[in-house]
LOKE-963344 format. One record per residue (C-alpha): residue number from 0; residue in one letter; x, y, z. Coordinates in pm, 1 decimal, m for minus. Layout:
# residues N
site num=NUM	residu=a	X=X	Y=Y	Z=Z
...
# end
This chain:
# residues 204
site num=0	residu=x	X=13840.1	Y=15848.7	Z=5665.7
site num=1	residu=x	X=14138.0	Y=15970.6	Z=5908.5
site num=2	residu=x	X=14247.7	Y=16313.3	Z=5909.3
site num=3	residu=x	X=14615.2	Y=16303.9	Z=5746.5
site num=4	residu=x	X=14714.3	Y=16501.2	Z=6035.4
site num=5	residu=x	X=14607.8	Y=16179.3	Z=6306.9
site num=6	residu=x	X=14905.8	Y=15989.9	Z=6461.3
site num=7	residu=x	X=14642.8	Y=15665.9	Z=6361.3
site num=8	residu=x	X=14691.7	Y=15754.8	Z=6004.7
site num=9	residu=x	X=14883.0	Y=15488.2	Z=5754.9
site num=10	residu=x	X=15213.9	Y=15636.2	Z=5614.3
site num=11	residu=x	X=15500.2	Y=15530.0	Z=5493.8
site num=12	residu=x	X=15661.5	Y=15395.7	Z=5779.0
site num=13	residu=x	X=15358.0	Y=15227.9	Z=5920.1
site num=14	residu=x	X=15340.0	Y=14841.1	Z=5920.4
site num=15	residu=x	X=15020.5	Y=14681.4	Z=5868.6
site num=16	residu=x	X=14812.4	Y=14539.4	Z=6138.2
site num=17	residu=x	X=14798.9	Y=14133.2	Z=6160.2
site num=18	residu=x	X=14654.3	Y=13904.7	Z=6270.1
site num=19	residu=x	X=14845.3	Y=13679.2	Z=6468.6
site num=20	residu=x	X=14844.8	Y=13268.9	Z=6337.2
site num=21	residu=x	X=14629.2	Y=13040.3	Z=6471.5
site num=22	residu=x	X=14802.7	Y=12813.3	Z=6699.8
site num=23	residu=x	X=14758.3	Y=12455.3	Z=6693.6
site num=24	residu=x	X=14500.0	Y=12279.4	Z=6920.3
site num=25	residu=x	X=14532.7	Y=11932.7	Z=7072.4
site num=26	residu=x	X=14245.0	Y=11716.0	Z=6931.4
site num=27	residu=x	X=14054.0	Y=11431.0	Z=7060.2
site num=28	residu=x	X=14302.4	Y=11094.4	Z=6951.3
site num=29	residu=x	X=14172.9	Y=10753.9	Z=7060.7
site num=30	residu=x	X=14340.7	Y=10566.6	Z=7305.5
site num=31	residu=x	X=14066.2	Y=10257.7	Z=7358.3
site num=32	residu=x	X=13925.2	Y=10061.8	Z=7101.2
site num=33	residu=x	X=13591.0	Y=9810.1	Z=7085.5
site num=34	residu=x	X=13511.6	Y=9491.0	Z=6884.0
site num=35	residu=x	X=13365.7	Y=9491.5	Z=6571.6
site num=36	residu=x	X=13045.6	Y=9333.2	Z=6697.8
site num=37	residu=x	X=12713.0	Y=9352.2	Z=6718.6
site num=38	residu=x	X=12734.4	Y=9337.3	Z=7082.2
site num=39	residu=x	X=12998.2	Y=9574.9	Z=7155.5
site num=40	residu=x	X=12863.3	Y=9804.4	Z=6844.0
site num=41	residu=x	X=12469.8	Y=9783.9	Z=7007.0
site num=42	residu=x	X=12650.3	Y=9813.4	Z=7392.8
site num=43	residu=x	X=12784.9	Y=10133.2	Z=7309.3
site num=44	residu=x	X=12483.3	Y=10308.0	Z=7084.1
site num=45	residu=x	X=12265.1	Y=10259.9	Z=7386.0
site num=46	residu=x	X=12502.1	Y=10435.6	Z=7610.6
site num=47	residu=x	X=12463.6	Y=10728.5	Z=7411.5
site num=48	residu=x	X=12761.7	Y=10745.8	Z=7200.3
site num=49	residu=x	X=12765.2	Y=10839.2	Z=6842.2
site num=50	residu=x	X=12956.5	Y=10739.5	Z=6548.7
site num=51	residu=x	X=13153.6	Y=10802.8	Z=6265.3
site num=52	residu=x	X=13328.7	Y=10662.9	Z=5971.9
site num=53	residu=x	X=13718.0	Y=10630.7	Z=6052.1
site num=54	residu=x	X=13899.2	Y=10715.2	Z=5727.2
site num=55	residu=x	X=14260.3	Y=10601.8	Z=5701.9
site num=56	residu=x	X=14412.6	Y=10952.3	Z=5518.9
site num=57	residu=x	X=14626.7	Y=11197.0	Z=5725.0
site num=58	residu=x	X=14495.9	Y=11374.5	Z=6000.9
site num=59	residu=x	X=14449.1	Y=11747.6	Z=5869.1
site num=60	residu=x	X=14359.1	Y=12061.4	Z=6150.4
site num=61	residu=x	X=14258.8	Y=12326.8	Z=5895.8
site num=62	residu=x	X=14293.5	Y=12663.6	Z=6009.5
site num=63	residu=x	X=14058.1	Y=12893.8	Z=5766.4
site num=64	residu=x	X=14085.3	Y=13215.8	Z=5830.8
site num=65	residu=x	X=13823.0	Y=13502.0	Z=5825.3
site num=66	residu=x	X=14095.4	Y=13756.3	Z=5628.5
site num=67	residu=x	X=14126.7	Y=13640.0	Z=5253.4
site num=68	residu=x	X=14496.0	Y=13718.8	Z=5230.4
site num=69	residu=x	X=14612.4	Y=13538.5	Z=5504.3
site num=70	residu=x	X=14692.8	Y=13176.3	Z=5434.5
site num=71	residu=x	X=14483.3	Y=12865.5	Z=5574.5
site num=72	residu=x	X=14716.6	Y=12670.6	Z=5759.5
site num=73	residu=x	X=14764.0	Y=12295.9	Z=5797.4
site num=74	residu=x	X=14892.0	Y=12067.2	Z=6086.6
site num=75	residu=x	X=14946.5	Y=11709.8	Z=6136.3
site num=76	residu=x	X=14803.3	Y=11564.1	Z=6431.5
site num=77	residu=x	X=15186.6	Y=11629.1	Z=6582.0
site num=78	residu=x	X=15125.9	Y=11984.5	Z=6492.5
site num=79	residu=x	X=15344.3	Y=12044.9	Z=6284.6
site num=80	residu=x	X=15249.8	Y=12169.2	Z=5879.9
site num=81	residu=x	X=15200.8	Y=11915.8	Z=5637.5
site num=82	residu=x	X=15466.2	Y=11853.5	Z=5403.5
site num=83	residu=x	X=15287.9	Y=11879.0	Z=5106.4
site num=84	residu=x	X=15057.2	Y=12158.7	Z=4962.2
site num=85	residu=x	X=14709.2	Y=12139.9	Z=4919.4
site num=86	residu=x	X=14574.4	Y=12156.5	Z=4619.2
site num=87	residu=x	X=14435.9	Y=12535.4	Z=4501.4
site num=88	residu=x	X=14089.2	Y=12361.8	Z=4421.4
site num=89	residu=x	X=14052.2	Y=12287.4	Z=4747.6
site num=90	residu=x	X=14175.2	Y=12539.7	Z=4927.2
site num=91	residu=x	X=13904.2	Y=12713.8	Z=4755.0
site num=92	residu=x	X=13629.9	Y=12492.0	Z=4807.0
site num=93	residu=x	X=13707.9	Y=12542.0	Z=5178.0
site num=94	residu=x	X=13745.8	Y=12949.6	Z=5218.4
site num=95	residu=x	X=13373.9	Y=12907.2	Z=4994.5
site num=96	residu=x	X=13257.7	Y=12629.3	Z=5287.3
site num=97	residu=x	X=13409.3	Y=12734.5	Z=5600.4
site num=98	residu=x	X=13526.4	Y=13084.4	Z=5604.8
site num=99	residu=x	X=13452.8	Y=13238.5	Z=5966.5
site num=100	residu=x	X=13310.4	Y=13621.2	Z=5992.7
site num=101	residu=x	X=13608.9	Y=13672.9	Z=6266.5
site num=102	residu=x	X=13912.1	Y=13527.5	Z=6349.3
site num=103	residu=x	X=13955.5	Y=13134.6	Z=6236.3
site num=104	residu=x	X=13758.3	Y=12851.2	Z=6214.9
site num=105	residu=x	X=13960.7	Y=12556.7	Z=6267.2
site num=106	residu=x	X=13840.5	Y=12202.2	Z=6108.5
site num=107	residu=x	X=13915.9	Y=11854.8	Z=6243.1
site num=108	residu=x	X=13949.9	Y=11640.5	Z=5884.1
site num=109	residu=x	X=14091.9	Y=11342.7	Z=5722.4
site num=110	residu=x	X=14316.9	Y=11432.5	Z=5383.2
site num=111	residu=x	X=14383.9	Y=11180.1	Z=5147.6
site num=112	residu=x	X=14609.0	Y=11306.8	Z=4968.9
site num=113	residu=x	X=14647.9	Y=11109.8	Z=4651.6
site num=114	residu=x	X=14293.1	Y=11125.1	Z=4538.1
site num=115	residu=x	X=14260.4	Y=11507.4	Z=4638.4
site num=116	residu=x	X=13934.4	Y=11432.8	Z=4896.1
site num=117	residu=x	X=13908.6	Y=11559.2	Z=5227.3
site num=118	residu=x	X=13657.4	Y=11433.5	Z=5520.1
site num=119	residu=x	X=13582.8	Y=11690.1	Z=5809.3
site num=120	residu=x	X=13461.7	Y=11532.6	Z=6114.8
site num=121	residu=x	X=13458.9	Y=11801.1	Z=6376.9
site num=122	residu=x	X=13536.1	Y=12156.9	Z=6386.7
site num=123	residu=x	X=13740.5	Y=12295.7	Z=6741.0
site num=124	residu=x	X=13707.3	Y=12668.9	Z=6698.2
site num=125	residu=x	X=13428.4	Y=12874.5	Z=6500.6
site num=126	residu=x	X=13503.8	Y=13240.9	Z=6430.7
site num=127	residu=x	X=13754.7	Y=13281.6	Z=6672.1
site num=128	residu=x	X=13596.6	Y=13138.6	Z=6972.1
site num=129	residu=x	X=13766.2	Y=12808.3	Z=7123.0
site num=130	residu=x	X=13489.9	Y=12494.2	Z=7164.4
site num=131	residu=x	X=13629.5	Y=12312.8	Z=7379.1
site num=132	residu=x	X=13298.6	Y=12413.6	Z=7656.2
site num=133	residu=x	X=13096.8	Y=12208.8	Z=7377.6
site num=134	residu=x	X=12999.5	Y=11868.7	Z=7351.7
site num=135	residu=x	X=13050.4	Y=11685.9	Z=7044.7
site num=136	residu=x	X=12722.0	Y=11727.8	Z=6928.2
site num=137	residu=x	X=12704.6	Y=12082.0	Z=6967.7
site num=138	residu=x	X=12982.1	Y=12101.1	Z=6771.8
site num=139	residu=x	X=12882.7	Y=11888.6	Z=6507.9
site num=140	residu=x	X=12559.0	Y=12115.7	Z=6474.5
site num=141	residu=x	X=12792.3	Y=12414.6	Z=6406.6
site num=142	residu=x	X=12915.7	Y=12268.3	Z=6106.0
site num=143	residu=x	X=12796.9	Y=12346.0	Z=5712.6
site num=144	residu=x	X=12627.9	Y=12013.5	Z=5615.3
site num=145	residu=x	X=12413.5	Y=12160.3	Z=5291.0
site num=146	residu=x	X=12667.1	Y=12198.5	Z=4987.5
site num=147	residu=x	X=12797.4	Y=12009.1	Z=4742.2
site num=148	residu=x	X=13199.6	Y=12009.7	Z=4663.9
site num=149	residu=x	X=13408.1	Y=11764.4	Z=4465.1
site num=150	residu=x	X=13628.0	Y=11737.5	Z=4731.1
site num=151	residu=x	X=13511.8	Y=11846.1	Z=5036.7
site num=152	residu=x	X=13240.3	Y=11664.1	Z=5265.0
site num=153	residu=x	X=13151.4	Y=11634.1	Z=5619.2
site num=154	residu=x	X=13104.3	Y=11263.7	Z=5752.3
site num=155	residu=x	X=12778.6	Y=11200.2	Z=5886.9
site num=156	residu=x	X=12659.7	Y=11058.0	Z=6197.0
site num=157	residu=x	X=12593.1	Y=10705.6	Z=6271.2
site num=158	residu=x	X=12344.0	Y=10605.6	Z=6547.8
site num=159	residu=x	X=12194.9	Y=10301.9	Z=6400.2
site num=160	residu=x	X=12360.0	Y=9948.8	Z=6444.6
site num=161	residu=x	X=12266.5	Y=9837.3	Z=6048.8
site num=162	residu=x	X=12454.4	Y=10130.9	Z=5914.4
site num=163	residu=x	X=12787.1	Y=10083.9	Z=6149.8
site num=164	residu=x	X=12773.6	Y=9713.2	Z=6061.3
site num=165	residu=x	X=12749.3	Y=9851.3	Z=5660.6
site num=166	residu=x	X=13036.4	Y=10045.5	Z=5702.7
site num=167	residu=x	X=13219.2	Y=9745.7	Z=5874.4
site num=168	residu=x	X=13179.9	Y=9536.6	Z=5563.5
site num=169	residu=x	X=13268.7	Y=9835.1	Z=5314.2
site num=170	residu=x	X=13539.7	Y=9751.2	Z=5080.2
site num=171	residu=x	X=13646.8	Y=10080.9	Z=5030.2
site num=172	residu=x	X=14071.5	Y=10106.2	Z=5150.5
site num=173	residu=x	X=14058.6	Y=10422.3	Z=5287.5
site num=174	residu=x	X=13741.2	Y=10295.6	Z=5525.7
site num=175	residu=x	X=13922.8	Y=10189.8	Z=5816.6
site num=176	residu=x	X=13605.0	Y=10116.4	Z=6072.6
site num=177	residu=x	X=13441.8	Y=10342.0	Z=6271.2
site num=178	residu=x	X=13535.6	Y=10582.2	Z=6609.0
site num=179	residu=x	X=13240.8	Y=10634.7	Z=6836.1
site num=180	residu=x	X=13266.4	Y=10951.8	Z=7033.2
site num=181	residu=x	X=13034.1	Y=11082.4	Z=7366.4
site num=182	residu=x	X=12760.4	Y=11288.3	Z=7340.3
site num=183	residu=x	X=12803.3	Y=11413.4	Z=7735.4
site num=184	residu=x	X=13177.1	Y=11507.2	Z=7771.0
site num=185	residu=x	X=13282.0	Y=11844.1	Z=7738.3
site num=186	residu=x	X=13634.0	Y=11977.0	Z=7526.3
site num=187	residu=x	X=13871.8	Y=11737.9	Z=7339.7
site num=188	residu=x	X=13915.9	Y=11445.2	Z=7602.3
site num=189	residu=x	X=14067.0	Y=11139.0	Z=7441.5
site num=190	residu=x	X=13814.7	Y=10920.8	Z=7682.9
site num=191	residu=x	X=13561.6	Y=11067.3	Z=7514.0
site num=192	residu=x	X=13633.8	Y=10889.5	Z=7179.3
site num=193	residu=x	X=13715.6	Y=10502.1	Z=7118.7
site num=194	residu=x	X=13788.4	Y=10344.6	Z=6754.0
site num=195	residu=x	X=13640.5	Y=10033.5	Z=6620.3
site num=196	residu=x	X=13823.1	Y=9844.6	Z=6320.5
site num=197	residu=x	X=13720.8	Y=9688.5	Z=6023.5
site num=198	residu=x	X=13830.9	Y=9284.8	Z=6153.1
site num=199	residu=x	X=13672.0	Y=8961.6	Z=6088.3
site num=200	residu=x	X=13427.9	Y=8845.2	Z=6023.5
site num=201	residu=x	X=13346.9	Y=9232.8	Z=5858.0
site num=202	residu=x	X=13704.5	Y=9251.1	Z=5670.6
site num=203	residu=x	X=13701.6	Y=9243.4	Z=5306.5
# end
């Protein structure tokens, strides 16, 4: 405990110590897209390149951070805060997920909105520390994969052509297709990541 007497000592007229927000971060967007086909799909497996289901929600960068009074913030992928609050149960479910020891963790996600579920693809800083020296699959490995939340989950990887082709065919709305992202490239790059839509013959 501080001796009253130290110039260090909380009074009156002392403000409290903050932590400064966390600023937004430009993500990986992409620019280039492939055909839904098996050749295009199996062309760019065996290059290396992973995927991932492409939800059609709202682009969410979740800022969580480590100090429990300070609010997790929420950006579009303009950067600017989301018009609309999320919901208490989940802002919950992600302090209990993703809370940092330090600083912020910031979370790359898909929100839809109406039926309250979120889907976090990658995360771009973990407990304070910027990732963009990682690869995608480092990053990946950094996220919490063991829970279970009624709203929150983190999409899985797809390296197999019978489970991108599945996902092609899905008739779930919000599945858009997939994104397939490199496993070499350092940082955010949007040539690192290319989309692939759900189009005949694997449309509903």
């Amino acid at each position: 405990m501080l001796d009253p007497r130290s110039i260090l000592a909380e009074t009156i007229f002392t403000r409290p110590m903050r932590v400064s927000p966390s600023n937004f971060i430009r993500a990986m967007h992409p620019k280039s897209e492939i055909s839904p086909t098996e050749e295009a799909i199996t062309r760019i497996l065996d290059l290396g390149w992973v995927g991932q289901t492409k939800i059609h929600g709202h682009r969410a960068q979740i800022h969580v951070p480590a100090d429990q009074s300070l609010p997790i913030l929420i950006f579009t992928r303009q950067g600017r805060s989301h018009s609309i609050a999320m919901p208490e149960p989940m802002v919950k479910e992600l302090r209990r997920i993703f809370s940092p020891l330090i600083g912020y963790n910031v979370l790359d996600a898909e929100w839809l909105k109406p039926s309250k579920k979120l889907f976090v693809f990658d995360i771009l800083k973990k407990d304070g520390v910027l990732l963009r020296a990682k690869t995608f699959p480092e990053r990946f490995a950094l996220l919490p994969r063991s829970f279970i939340s009624p709203s929150v989950s983190v999409l899985p990887l797809l390296t197999d052509l019978p489970t991108c082709l599945k996902i092609l065919r899905s008739k779930l709305v919000y599945i858009e297709g997939l994104v397939f992202k490199a496993t070499r490239s350092r940082g955010f790059s949007d040539t690192s990541i290319v989309r692939c839509r759900k189009t005949s013959p694997f449309s509903a």
